[in-house]
C-alpha positions, 0 to 999 in steps of 0.5 A, a space after each residue: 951194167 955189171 961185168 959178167 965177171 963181176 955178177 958173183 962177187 957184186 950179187 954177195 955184196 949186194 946180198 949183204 947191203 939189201 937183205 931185209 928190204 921190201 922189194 916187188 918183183 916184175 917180169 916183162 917179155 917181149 909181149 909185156 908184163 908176164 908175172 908180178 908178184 906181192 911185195 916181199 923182204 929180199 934176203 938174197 939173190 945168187 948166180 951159178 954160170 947164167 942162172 940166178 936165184 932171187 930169194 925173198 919172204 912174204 909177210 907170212 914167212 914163206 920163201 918164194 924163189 924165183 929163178 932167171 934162166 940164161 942170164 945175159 945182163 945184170 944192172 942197178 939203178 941207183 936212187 938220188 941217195 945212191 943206194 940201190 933202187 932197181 936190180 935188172 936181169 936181162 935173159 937171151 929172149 929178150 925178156 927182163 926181170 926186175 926187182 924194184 926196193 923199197 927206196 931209203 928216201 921216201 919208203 916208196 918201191 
């Protein structure tokens, strides 16, 4: 788990290491899957107070934003090279976001 302290000097600096990579972005609610969206290339994700914007750009060039509202947690799993595999964003509902990347071992996300 990431300080909340830390989110928006850690999500610059993980902006800079993952921009470019494919990734698939995941929203679970209490009552399961909510959205799934296509697998896309990361170029950013930013933080303003408890909101956090996730950038990326599908394979015909169009940016899709997506927006996490009310931040409570942010954490990374690592794969077994310890690049950064799956970024979660926890909200005050209980709900997770997740961003699963293309892993540096086996190209698998």
């Amino acid at each position: 788990m990431i300080e909340s302290s830390e989110w928006r000097n850690f999500l610059s600096g993980f902006s800079d290491r993952n921009s470019g990579r494919r990734a698939r972005f995941e929203a679970f609610t209490t009552d399961g899957v909510a959205e799934e969206d296509e697998e896309a290339a990361f170029q950013n994700v930013t933080i303003d107070g408890t909101r956090a914007v996730i950038d990326r750009v599908n394979t015909h060039g169009k940016l899709i934003s997506d927006t996490v509202e009310d931040v409570r947690g942010i954490s990374i799993q690592y794969d077994s090279d310890d690049s950064e595999n799956t970024m979660e964003f926890a909200d005050s509902n209980g709900n997770m976001t997740v961003l699963h990347f293309e892993s540096m071992v086996d190209g698998e996300s």
